[in-house]
C-alpha positions in Angstrom: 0.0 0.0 0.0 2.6 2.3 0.8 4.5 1.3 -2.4 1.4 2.0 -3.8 1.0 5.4 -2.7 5.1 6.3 -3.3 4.8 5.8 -6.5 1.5 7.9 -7.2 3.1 10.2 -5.2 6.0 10.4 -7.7 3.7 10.6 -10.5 1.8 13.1 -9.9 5.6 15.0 -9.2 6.1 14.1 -12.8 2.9 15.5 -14.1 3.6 18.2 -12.5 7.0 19.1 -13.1 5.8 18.1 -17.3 2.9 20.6 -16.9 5.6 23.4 -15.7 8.2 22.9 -18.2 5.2 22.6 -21.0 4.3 26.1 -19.8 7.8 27.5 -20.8 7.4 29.8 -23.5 9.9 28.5 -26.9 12.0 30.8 -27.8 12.3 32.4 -31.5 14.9 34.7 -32.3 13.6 36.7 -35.4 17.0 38.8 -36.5 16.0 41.4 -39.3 16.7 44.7 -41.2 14.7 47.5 -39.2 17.3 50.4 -39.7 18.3 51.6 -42.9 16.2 52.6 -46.3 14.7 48.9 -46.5 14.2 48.9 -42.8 10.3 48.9 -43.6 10.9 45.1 -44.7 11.6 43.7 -41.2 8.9 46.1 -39.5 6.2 44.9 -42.0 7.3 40.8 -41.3 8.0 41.6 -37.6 4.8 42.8 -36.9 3.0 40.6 -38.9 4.4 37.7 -37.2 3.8 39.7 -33.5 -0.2 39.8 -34.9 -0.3 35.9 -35.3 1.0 35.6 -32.3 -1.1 38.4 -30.4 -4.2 36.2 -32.3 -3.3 33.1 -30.1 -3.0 34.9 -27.0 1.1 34.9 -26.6 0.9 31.2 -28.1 1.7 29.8 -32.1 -0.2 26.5 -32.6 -1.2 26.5 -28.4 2.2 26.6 -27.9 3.3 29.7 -25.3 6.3 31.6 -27.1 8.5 34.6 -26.9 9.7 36.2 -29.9 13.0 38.6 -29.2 13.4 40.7 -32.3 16.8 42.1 -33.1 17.8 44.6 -35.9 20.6 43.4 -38.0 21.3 47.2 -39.9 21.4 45.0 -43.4 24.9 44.5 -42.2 25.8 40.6 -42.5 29.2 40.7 -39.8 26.4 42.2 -37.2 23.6 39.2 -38.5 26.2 36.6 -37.3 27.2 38.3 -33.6 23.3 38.1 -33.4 22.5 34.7 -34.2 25.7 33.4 -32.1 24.7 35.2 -29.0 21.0 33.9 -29.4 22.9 30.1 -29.9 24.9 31.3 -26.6 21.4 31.5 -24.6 19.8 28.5 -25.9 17.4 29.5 -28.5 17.3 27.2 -31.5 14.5 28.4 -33.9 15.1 31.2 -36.1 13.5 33.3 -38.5 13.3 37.0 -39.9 16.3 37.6 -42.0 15.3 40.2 -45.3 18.2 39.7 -47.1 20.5 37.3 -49.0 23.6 38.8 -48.1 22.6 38.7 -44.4 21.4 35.5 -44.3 24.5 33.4 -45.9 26.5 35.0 -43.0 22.9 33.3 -40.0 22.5 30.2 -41.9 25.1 28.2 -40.9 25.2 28.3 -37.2 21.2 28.9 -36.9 21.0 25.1 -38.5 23.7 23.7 -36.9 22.8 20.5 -34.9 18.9 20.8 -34.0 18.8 24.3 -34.3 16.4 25.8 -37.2 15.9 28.6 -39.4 12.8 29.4 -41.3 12.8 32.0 -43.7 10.4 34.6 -44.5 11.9 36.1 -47.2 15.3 35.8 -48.3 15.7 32.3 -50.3 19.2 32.3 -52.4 19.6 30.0 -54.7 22.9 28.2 -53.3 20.3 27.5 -50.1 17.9 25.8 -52.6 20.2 23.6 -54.7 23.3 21.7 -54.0 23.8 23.1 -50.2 20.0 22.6 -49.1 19.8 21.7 -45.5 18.0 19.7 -43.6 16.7 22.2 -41.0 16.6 25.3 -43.6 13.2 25.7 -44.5 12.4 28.9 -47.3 8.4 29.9 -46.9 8.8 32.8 -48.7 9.9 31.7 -52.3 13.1 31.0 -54.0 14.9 33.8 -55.0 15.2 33.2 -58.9 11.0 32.3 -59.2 9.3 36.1 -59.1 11.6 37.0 -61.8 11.5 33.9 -64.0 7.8 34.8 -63.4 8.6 38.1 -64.6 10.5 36.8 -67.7 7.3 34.6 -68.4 4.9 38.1 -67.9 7.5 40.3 -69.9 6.7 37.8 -72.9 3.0 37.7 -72.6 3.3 41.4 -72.8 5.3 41.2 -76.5 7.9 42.7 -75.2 11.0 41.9 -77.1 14.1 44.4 -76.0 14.5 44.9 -72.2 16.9 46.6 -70.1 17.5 44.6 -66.2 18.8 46.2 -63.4 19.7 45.2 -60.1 21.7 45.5 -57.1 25.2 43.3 -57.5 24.8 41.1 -54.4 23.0 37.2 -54.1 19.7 38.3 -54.6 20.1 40.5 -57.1 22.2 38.1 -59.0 19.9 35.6 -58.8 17.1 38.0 -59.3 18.8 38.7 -63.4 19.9 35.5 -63.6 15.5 34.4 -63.3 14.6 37.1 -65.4 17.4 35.5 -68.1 16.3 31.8 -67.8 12.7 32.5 -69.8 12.6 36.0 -71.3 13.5 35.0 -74.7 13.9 38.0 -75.7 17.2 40.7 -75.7 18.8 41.7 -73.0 21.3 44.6 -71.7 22.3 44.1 -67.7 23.1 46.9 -65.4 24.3 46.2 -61.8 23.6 48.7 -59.3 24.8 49.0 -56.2 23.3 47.5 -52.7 21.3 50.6 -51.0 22.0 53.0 -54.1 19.5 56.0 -53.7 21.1 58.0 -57.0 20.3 56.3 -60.6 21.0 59.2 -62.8 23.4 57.3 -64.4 21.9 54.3 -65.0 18.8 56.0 -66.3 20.7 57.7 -68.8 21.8 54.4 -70.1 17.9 53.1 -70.1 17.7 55.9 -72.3 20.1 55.3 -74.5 19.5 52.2 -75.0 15.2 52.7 -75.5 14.3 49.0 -75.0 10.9 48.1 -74.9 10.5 48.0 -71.4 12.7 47.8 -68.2 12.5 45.2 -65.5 14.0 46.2 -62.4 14.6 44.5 -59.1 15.7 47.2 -55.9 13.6 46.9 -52.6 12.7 48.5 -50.0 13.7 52.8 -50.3 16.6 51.7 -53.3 13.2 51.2 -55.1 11.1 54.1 -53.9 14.2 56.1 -55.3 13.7 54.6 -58.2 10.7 54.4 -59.0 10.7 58.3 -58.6 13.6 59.4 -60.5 11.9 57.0 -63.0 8.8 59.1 -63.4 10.9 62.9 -62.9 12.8 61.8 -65.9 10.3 61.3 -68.4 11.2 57.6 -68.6 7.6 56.2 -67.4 5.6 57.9 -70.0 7.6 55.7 -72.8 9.4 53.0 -72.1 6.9 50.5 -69.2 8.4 48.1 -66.4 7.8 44.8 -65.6 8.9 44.0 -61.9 8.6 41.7 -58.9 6.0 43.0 -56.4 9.3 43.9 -54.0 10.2 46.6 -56.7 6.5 47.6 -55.8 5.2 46.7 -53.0 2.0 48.8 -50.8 4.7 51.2 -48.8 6.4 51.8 -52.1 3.3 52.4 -53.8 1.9 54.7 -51.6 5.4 56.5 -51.1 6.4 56.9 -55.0 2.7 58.3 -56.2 1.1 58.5 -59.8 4.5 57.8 -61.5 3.5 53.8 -60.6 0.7 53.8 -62.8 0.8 51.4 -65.4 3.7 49.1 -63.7 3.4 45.2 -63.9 3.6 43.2 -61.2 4.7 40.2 -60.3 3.6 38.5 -57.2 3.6 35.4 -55.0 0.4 37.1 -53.3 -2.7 38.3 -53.8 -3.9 41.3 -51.7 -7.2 41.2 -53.9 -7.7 37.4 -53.3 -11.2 36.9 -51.6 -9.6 33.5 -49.8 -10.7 33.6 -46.3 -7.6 33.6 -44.5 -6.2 36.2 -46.6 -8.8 38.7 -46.3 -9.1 38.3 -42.5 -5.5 38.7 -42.3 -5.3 42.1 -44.7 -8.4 43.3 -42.1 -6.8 42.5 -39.1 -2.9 43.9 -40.0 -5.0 47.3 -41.1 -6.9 47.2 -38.1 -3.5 46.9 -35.6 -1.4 48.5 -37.6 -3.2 51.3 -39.8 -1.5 50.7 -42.8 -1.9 48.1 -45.5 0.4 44.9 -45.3 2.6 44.1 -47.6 3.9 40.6 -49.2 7.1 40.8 -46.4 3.4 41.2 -44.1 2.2 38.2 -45.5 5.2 36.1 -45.9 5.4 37.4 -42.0 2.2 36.1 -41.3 2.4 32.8 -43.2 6.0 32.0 -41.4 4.5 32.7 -38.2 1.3 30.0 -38.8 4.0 27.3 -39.9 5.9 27.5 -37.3 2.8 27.4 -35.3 1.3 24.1 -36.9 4.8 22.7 -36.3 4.7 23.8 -32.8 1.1 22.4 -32.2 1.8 18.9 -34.2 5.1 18.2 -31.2 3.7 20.0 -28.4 6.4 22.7 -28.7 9.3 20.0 -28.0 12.1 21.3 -30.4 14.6 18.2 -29.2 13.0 16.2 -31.2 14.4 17.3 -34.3 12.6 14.8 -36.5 9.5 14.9 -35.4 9.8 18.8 -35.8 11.3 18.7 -39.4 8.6 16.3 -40.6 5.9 18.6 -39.0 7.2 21.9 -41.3 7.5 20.0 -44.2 3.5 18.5 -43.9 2.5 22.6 -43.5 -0.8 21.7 -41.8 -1.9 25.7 -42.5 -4.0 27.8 -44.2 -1.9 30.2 -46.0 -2.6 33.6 -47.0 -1.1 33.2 -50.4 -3.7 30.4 -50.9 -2.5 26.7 -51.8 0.9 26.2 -50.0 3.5 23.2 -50.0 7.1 22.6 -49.6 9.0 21.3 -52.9 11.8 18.3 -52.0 14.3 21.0 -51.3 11.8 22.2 -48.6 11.0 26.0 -50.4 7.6 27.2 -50.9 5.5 26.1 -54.1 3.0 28.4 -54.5 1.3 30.1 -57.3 2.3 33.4 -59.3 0.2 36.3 -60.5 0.6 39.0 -62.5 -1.0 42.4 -61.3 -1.6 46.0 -62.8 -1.2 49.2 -60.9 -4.5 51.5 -61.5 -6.2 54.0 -59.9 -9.3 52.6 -58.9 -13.0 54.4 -58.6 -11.5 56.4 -55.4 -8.8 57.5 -57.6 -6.1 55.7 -55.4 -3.7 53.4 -56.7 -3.9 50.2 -56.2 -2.3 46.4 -57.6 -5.1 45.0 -59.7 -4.6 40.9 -60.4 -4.6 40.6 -63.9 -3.9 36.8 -64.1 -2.2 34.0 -62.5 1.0 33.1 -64.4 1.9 29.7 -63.1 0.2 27.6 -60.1 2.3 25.6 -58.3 5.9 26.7 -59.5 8.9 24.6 -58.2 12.1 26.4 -58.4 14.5 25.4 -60.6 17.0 24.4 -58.1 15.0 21.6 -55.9 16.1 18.5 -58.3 20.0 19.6 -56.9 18.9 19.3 -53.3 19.7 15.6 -51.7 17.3 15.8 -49.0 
């Protein structure tokens, strides 16, 4: 009997002491650009991802967690002292990086062992190909697939002679190098430099060179810059531009005026998309935040309810690595970019739309969907990942 007892005794001391370390919040260290021109990029994923969380009450998937948000200035030496502090205090999920550059310097030591890192934007294609890893996980996209999608939207428009721009770093690189691999038609490169705010120059050569439209990849302010010295130099009115929605995003729209009208989008996401999920999303991030999301917003959001349905699906236990890879790759959650899986490299497949900006009845510009250009796109690196 008094065996009996001891040993009930003893498990309800287990129960217990399971119950109270259940309780403890996981950790995510979410390191991103908030400073500089672009800093608008981590803001709009940051506080998308703080929303999901505020939805659940603190939790992702009934899972308590703590987000601790750090601002890596777009420099990648300053990424890396993050991340390996983080590592130092025991957090081993991670997420939030904006750009390519940044990231290459994180990855490494935020995958290492059982550690993780989920991305919500940045997805270069060295990352997606040969050196895939196991617990790297891209929910944004891959970095080559808006602009092949661009390539595909740039020849559904006749165009035949384009100029491409971008900034001469991994994402911009990869960005040209998408465009390239199905625009069939001519080509003239300019590289740019990361952060540039003056494109006098270049723009002289657009001119120069009249092509039938220009496709141009430079996010965050490098873009709104852009876009504007674009319109003040009489460039707009003749010669159009096809570009990835991060050349053109909300902020940018509403920052660079009436010299966007008439730009092509590409996109990974909808804001017009009468899904559910996405139009509860777009009402409660306006709501919070008074300002419309944008795709880093969305991508934000959707990181934020993967790592929540992986959460849920182990009862937050990140030591069991397996159990927690397996439970990201099934994606058990309703995206707000609509149909969502992982390819075998572990990237996002989703599908890819081409959208107009136009003033609408109100006047007010806005990205109109024209037409989905591919459903379902695989990036052209997955079938050089092993995993």
């Amino acid at each position: 009997m008094k065996k009996t007892l001891n040993l009930a005794m003893l498990g309800a001391v287990l129960a217990s002491s399971l119950n109270a370390l259940a309780q403890e919040p996981v950790r995510i260290g979410f390191i991103t650009t908030l400073s500089t021109p672009a800093g608008y990029l981590g803001e709009d994923a940051r506080d998308a991802f703080r929303l999901a969380i505020e939805q659940e009450g603190g939790k992702l998937g009934g899972v308590p967690v703590e987000l601790l948000v750090e601002d890596d200035g777009l420099q990648p030496a300053k990424g890396k002292q993050i991340v390996d502090r983080m590592t130092l205090d025991g957090i081993s999920l991670y997420t939030g990086v904006m750009f390519s550059n940044v990231l290459a310097a994180v990855v490494n030591a935020a995958t290492q062992g059982d550690r993780f890192y989920i991305s919500a934007n940045a997805g270069p294609s060295n990352l997606a190909g040969e050196q895939c890893k196991a617990n790297y996980f891209a929910a944004s996209y891959q970095n080559d697939v808006p602009h092949e999608m661009a390539g595909v939207a740039a020849n559904d428009l006749g165009y035949q002679k384009m100029v491409i721009l971008a900034p001469n770093y991994q994402a911009g690189r990869d960005a040209l190098a998408g465009f390239k691999r199905t625009f069939k038609g001519e080509v003239s490169e300019i590289y740019t430099k990361l952060n540039q705010l003056d494109f006098s120059v270049e723009l002289a050569r657009v001119r120069a060179l009249n092509p039938d439209a220009v496709f141009q990849f430079h996010p965050g302010g490098a873009g709104i810059n852009f876009a504007k010295q674009y319109g003040s130099s009489g460039l707009a009115k003749s010669i159009p531009m096809v570009v990835p929605v991060f050349s053109m995003d909300e902020r940018m729209l509403a920052a660079t005026g009436n010299v966007a009208e008439g730009v092509n989008v590409v996109s990974g996401w909808n804001p017009q998309s009468d899904k559910p999920a996405n139009q509860a999303f777009i009402q409660a991030f306006t709501a919070k935040y008074n300002r419309a999301p944008t795709m880093y917003a969305a991508q934000g959001y959707d990181t934020a309810r993967l790592i929540g349905s992986a959460l849920k699906a182990t009862s937050g236990n990140l030591e069991d690595a397996d159990a927690f890879r397996s439970a990201l790759r099934a994606a058990d959650f309703d995206s707000v970019r609509g149909d969502f899986r992982f390819g075998s490299n572990q990237h996002a497949v989703i599908d890819w739309h081409l959208l107009k900006v136009q003033a609408g009845a109100d006047g007010k510009l806005a990205e109109v969907p024209v037409k989905t250009i591919a459903t379902a796109q695989v990036d052209s690196y997955a079938a050089k990942c092993a995993l």
